[in-house]
N, C-alpha and C positions, 0 to 999 in steps of 0.2 A: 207734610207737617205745616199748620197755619203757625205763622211767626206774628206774635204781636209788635203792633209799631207803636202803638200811644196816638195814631192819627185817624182824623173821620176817614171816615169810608168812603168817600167818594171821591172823584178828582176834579181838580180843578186847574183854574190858572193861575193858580199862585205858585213858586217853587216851593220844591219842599226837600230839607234837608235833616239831618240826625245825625244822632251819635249812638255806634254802637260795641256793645261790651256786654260784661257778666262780672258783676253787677254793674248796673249804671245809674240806681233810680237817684242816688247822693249827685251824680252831677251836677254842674253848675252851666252846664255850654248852653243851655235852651235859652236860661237866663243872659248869659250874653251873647247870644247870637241875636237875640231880642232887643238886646240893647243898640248892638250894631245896628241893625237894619232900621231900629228907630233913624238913629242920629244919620243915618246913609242917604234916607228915603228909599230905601229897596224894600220888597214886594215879597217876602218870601215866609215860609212857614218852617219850623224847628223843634223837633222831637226825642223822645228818645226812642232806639231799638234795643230792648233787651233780646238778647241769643242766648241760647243753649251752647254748653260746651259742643263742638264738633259740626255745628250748624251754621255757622260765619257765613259761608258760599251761598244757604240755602235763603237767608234772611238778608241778605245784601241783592240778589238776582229777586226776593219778592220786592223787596223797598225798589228798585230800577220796575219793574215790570207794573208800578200804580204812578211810578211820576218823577220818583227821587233822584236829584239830581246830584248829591253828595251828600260821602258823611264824614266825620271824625271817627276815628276807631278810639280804643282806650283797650285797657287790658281786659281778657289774655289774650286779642286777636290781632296785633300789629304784625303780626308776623303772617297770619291767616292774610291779612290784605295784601300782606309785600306780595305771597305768592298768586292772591287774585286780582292784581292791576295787568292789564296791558301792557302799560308803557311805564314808565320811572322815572321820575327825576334824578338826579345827580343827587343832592342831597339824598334823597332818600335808598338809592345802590349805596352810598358810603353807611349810612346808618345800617343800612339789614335790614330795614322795618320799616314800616308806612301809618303816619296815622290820620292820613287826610286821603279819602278819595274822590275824583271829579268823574262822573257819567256824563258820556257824548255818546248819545246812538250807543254802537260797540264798544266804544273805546271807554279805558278805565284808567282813570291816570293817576298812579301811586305817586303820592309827595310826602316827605318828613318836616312838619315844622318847628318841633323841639326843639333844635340848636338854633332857626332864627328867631324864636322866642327868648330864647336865652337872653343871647347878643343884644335883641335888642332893647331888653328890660336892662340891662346891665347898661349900652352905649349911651344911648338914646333917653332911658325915661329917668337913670339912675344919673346919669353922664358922666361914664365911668370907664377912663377909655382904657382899651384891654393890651393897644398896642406896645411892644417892649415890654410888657409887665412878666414876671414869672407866675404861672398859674399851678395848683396844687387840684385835680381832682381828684374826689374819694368816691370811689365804687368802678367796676369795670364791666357791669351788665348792660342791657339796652338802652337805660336810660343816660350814661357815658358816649356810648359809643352812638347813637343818636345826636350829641353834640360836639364832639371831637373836631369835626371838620370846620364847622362853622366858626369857631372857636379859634381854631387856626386860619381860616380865613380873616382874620381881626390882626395878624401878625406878633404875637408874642413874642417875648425871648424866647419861654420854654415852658412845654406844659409836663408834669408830670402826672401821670397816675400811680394811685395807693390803692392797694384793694388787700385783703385778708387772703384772697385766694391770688399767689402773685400769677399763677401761669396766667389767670385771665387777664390781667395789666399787662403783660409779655406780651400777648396775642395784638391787642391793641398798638401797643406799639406797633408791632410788627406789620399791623392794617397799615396805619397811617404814619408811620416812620416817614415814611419815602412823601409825604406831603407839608413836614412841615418837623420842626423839633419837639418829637414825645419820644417822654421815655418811659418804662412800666417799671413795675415794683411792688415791694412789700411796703407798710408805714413805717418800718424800723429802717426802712431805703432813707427816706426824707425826716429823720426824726431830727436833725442837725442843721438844717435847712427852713428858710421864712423864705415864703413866697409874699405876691401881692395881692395875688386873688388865690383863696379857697372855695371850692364850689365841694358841695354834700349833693352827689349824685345816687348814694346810697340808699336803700330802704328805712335806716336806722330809725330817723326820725319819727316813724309810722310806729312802733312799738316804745319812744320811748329813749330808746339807746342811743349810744353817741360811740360815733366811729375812732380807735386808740390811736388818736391824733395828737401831736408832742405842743405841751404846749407855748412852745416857742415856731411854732409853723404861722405866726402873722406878722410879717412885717410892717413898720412905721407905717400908719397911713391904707391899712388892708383892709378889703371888701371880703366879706366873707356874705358866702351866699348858699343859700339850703332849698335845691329845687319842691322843696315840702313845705306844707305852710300850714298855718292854723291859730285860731285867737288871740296866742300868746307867742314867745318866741321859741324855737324849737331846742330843745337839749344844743344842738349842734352851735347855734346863734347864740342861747344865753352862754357857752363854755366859750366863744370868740369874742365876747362883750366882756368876760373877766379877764383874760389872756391877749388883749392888746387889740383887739380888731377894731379900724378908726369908723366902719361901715359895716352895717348888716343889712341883710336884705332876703324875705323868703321866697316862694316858688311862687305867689300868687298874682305877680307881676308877668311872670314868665308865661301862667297858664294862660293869662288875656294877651297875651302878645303870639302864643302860638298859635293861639282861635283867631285873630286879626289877621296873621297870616293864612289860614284855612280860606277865610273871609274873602283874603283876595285873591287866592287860586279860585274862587269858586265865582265871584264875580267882578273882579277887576276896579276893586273900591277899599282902600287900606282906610279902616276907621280910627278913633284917635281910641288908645287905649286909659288914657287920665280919667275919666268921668266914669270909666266901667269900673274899674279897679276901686274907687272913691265909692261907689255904688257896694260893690260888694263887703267892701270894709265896714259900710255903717250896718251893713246887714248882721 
């Protein structure tokens, strides 16, 4: 089966890198991995690979077998990649999932950088430090448990998880109990309770909806942040701007900071993520 890559046909000596998924054409990573490499001086080319459901394997080994030296994954295939890397980083065994891979010869190296994306939109570009803070996350799927660890590498007091469905918040716990203080739950767990940071690791905001969050969950001085972003502020943000939140902030921060991370697994050069983020704002 021929797998379209969106790249000429020939090879060359440029690298060449992608992102790939189903759907992928909305993406934004071409445009800043573009940007990176402008401001890097690096030498490299950036695409998209759209797959076929059930095709992952087949269209990641043609992208290596013209030249490709990494890609980003995106959904529905992080989990496709967890199982076709080689070797694993640490972050990304604790996530379950992979959405950055590096090609060397054989070797294929599965990394997760969601949660250092996170951290370091929130540390770093927000400066907004996470230490001792009590944390509130909403949602317990991949895109949670992809940041969990990182999260608690910042040292909090206490993170919770809220999710509709609590077994899945339970399990989580249950992951990373033993690395740091989480604890799982339903929202009607934490409905009596203000944290300092709220994170919307949820879907919700994609459709619209907002997670049945109490609206006494932000404490004096809270950052409330929505891994989802878009021209205006999301359901989840405007309801934290009425109900006391002192800081908002959406996911669009997070995305250029987990591509800056990809950036520097793939060549050993962290670009400055302020001018890409500014870039795509006026956009």
């Amino acid at each position: 089966m021929r797998i379209r890559s969106g790249f000429r046909g020939c090879i060359d000596m440029t690298d060449r890198y992608a992102v790939i998924g189903n759907p992928v054409a909305h993406s934004k990573s071409p445009r800043i991995h573009a940007a990176f490499a402008k401001q890097t001086g690096q030498d490299l080319e950036y695409g998209l690979l759209p797959t076929p459901l059930g095709e992952f394997a087949a269209s990641a080994n043609a992208f290596r077998a013209t030249g490709g030296r990494g890609v980003n994954v995106t959904v529905p295939f992080k989990l496709d990649a967890f199982a076709y890397a080689t070797s694993l980083t640490e972050r990304a065994r604790a996530a379950g999932a992979v959405n950055t891979l590096k090609f060397a010869g054989d070797t294929v190296l599965g990394d997760n950088t969601d949660g250092a994306g996170l951290v370091y939109d929130i540390v770093e570009r927000l400066e907004f430090s996470l230490a001792g803070k009590r944390v509130l996350l909403m949602g317990a799927g991949g895109a949670a448990r992809g940041v969990l660890r990182p999260l608690l590498d910042q040292r909090p007091t206490s993170i919770a998880v809220a999710n509709r469905t609590v077994e899945r918040a339970l399990a989580l716990e249950q992951q990373f109990g033993a690395q740091g203080p989480v604890r799982g739950g339903g929202y009607a767990d934490v409905k009596n309770e203000s944290f300092d940071v709220v994170i919307n690791a949820t879907s919700a905001s994609l459709s619209g909806e907002l997670p049945p969050l109490s609206p006494g969950a932000f404490a004096p001085g809270a950052l409330a942040y929505d891994m989802m972003y878009g021209d205006k502020p999301t359901p989840f943000l405007a309801y934290a701007q009425q109900h006391g939140a002192a800081r908002t902030a959406d996911g669009l921060g997070m995305l250029v900071a987990q591509a800056a991370e990809s950036f520097f697994v793939w060549r050993g050069v962290r670009p400055d993520i302020a001018p890409v983020i500014a870039q795509l704002r006026a956009s």
